[in-house]
Structures are given as C-alpha cells and as structure tokens.
C-alpha positions as CSV (number, residue, x, y, z in Angstrom):
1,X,176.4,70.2,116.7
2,X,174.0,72.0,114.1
3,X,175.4,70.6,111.0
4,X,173.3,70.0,108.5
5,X,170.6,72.2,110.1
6,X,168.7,75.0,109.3
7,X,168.2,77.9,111.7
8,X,165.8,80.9,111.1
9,X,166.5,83.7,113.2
10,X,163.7,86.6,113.7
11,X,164.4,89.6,114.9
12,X,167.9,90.1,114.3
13,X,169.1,94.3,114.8
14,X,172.4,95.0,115.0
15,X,175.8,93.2,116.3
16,X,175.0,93.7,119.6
17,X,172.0,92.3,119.6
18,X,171.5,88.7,120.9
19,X,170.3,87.4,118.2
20,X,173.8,88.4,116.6
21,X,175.0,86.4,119.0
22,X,172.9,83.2,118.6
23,X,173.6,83.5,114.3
24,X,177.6,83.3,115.5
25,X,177.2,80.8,117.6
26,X,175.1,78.5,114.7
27,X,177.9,79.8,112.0
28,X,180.3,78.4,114.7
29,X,178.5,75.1,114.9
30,X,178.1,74.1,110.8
31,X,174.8,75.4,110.7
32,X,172.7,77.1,107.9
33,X,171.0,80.3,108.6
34,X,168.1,82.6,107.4
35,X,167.4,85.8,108.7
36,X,164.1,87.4,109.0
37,X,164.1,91.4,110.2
38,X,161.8,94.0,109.8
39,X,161.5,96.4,106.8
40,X,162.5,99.9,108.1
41,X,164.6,102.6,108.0
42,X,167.5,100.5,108.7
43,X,167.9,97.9,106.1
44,X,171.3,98.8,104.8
45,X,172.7,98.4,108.1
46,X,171.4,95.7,109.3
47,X,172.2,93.9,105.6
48,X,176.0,95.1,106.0
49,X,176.1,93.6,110.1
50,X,174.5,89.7,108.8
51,X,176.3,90.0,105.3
52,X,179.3,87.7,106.7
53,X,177.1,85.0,107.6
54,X,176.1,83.8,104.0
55,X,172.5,83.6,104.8
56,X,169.5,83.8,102.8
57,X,167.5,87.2,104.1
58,X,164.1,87.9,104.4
59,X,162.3,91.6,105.3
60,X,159.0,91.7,106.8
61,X,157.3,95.0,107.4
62,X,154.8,93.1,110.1
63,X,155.7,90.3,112.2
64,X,151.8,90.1,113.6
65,X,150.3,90.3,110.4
66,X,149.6,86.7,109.8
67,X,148.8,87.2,105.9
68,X,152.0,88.6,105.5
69,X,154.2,86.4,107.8
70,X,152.7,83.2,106.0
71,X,153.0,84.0,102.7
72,X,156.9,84.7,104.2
73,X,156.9,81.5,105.3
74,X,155.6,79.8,102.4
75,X,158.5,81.8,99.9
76,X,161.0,80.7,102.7
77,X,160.2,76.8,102.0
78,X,160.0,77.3,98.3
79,X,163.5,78.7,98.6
80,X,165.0,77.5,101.3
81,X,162.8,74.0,101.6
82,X,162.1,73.1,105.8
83,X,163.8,74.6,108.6
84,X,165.1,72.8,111.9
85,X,164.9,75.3,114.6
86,X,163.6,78.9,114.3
87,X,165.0,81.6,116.9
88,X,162.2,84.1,118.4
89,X,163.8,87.2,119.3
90,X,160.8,89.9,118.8
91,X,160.1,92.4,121.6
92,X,158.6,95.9,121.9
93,X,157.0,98.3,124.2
94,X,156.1,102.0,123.9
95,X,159.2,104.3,125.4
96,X,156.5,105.3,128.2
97,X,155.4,102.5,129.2
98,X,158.7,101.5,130.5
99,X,159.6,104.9,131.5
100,X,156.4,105.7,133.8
101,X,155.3,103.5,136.7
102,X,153.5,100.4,135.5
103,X,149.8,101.5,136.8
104,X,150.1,104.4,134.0
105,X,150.6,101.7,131.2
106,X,147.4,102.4,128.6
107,X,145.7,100.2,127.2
108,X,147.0,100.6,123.8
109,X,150.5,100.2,125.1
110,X,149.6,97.2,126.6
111,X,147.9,95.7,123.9
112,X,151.1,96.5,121.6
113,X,154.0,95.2,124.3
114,X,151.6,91.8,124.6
115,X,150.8,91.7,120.8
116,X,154.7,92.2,119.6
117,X,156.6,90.2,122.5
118,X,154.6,87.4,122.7
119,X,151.6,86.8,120.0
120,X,153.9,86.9,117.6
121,X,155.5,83.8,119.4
122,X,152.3,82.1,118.8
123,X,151.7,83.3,115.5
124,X,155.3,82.6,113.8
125,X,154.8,79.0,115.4
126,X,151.4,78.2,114.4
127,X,152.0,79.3,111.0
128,X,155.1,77.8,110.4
129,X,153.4,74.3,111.6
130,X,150.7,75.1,109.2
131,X,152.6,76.0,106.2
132,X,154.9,72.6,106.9
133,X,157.8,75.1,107.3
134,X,158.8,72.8,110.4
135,X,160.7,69.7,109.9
136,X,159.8,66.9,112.4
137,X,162.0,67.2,115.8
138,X,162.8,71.0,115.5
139,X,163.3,73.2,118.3
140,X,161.8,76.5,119.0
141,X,163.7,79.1,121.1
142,X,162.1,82.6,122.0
143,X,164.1,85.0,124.4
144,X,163.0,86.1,127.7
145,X,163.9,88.0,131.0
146,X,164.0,87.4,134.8
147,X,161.7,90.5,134.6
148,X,158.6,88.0,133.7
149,X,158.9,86.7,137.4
150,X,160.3,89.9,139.7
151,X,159.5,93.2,139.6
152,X,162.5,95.3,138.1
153,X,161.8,99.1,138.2
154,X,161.9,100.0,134.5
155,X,160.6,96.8,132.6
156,X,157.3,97.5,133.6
157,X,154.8,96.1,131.2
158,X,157.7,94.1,128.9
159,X,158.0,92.3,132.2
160,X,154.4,91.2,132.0
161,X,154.5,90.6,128.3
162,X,157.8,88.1,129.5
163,X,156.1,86.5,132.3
164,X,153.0,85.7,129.4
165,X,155.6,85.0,126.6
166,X,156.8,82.4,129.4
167,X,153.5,80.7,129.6
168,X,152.8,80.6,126.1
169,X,156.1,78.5,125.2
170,X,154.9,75.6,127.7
171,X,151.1,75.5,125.8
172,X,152.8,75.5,122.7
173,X,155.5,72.8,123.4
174,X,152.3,70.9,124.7
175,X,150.9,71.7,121.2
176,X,153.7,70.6,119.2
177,X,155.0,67.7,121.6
178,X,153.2,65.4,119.4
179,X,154.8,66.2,116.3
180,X,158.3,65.9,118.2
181,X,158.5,69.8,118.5
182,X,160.6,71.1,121.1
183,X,159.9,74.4,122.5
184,X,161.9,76.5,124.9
185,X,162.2,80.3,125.9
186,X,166.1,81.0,126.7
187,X,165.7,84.1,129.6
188,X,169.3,85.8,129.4
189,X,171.2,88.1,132.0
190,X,171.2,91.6,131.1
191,X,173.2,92.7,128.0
192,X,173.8,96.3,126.7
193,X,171.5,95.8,123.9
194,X,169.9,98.6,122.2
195,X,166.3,97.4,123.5
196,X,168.3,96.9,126.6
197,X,169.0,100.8,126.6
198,X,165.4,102.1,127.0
199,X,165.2,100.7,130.4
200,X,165.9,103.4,133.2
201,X,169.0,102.8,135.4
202,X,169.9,99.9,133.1
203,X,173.7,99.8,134.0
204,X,172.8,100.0,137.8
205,X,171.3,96.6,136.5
206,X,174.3,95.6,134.9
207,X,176.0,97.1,138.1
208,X,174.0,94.7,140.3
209,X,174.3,91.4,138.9
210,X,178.3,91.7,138.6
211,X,178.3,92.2,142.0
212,X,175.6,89.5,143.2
213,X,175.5,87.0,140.7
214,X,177.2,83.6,141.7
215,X,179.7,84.3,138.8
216,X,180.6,87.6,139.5
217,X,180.3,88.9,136.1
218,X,177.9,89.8,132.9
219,X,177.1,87.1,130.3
220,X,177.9,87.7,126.9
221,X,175.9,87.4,123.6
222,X,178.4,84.8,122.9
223,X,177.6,83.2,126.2
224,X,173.8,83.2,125.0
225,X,174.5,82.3,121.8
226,X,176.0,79.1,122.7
227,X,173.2,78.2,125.5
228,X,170.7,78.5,122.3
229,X,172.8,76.6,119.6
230,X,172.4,74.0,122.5
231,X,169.2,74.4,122.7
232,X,168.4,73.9,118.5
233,X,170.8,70.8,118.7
234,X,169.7,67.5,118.8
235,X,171.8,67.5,122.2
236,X,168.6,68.4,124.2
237,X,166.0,66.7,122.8
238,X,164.7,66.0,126.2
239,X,164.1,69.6,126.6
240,X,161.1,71.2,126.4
241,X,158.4,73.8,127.8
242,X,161.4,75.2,130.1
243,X,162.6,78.8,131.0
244,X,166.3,78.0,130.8
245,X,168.5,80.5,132.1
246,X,172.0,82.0,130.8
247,X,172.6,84.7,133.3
248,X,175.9,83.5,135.4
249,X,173.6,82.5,138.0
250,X,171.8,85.5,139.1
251,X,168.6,84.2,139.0
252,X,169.2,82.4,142.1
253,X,170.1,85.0,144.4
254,X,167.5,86.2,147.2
255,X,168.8,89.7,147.8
C-alpha cells in the first residue's frame, strides 16, 4: 500500500506513542520513513525506540520556529529528496491548564496549547509546500481528539486547540487541493499515551468508552496506525478536509 513512498513522521516519543504506531504500520506497508522529534533530554531513548525502523532521523529543538523547521526541511530534501505523506503528531499544553477548570487557562497557556497543537500544523505544511518538500498527490495527516467537539473534564484548553487544529486541516486541504494535496486530521480513541497521562481521571475515560463504545473495547496504536497508513496511501485519494475517526465507534454514542 505505501511502497515506494516516503513518510515523515513528526513528533514521535516513545513506543507507546501513536506515532509509534503509525511508523509500524508504514514499516508494515513497504514504506520509507523519516523521523523528526524534538532535541531534549531524551534523545538516546527515543534513538534506541525508532532505531529498528531503518529511518533517516532528524532533531529539532523548535517545531514553531519557522527558520529552523525550514532550513530542516530543506536538509531533509537534499538528503532524502521529496516526501509523499508527512504525519503531524505535535501537541502540548501547560500541566495546569489541563489540571484547573478551563476559565483559569492564562493567556500564556493558551497561546502555547494553540501555538504547539495546531500552528505548527500550518507552519510544517506551508513550509514544506514552499521548500518543494511535497511531492504532487501527498497526503497530510495531523492527529486529533473527540475533545475538539465535547467537553471532557480534563482536556480543557487542548480540547480547544483540537477543535481549531480541526478547522485548520479543512482550509489547508482547500489550500493545497489544487496541487492534488490531501489533507486529513485522524481523531483517535483514547490510548494510554504518555501525553494521554496528564489528563485527570484518564482511565475513567478509558473505563467509559470500553463500556459504551459500539465495540466494546479500546483501539490500539496499531489500530491507528493502520487507519493512517490508509490515509497516506493512494487508497483514499478521494479523501480530504475530513476528521476521520479510529475510536471503535464511540464517537457516536449520545450518553
């Protein structure tokens, strides 16, 4: 399905994360990968987790510093040449602004859960367009949350950040529809991520959609990981500007 293909993944943490999931599911498809994560204090370990993938690996110490993240870019094509799909999965908000009630969020925490979750969708895209790291049809997958569209105690202002994240991916597969650029936000059940573990009560989530969802169970980064190989493949090149969801059909439930 991606054979052939070239798949950069940003954001990629540990092997729970579901971007881990979305580089096995590529692997398991043929396809190429590069990684992109941020320059920390946990470089070795996240080197040692991707180090079975054979993957070319970038660092970047600032995903919203568009000097930096384009001159990326433009090393990334001289090494790597273009890319066919490029997996979003950048998100952050201040441990008290998902801790305290939503009305307490300050401004600065807002700014930085808005800035981080979802400019930097509309930065990496712009500047991968304007660097020519893109090659014609490729398809662009961020990650989202039913949190963007219903208020769950504890998400707070990543929620709105989501909902906004949401909204950018249809302008920008307006944008890039004329270049034959897909773009698509992938909004997955909850997962016991370690972003996933600085929401309050987030295994009375888990809890809750086992019991309600249509399925009766959790989804899997393997589960998510195959919705978004999908998604980069030439299989859904029909697809665009959507919120598709890969969350055993919780989504649909009223209660």
């Amino acid at each position: 399905m991606l054979k052939g293909k070239t798949i950069l993944i940003i954001g990629i943490r540990n092997k729970w994360s579901i971007a881990y999931g979305i580089a096995e599911a590529v692997k398991r498809q043929n396809g190429n990968i590069i990684f992109i994560y941020r320059d920390g204090n946990s470089n070795e370990k996240i080197e040692k987790v991707i180090q079975g993938f054979n993957a070319k690996i970038y660092k970047v110490k600032n995903i919203v510093d568009d000097k930096e993240v384009k001159e990326l870019f433009k090393k990334i094509k001289k090494d790597c040449g273009k890319v066919d799909g490029v997996v979003h999965a950048v998100a952050h908000a201040n441990t008290e602004d998902l801790h305290n009630d939503f009305i307490y969020t300050s401004k600065e925490g807002f700014l930085h859960a808005l800035e981080v979750s979802t400019y930097s969708f509309v930065s990496t895209s712009r500047i991968a367009k304007e660097v020519s790291l893109l090659n014609k049809k490729s398809s662009l997958v961020t990650l989202t949350y039913l949190g963007s569209e219903r208020v769950l105690r504890g998400y707070n202002v990543m929620g709105v950040a989501k909902a906004a994240l949401e909204s950018a991916t249809r302008y920008l597969s307006e944008n890039l529809g004329k270049e034959e650029i897909r773009v698509n936000a992938l909004s997955a059940g909850p997962i016991n991520t370690l972003s996933a573990r600085g929401i309050k009560n987030f295994n009375t989530i888990l809890d809750i959609v086992e019991k309600k969802s249509p399925l009766h169970k959790n989804v899997t980064i393997k589960q998510v990981g195959n919705v978004a190989a999908f998604l980069l493949s030439d299989l859904s090149d029909s697809i665009t500007g959507q919120v598709i969801y890969a969350d055993n059909g919780y989504n649909i439930i009223g209660e």
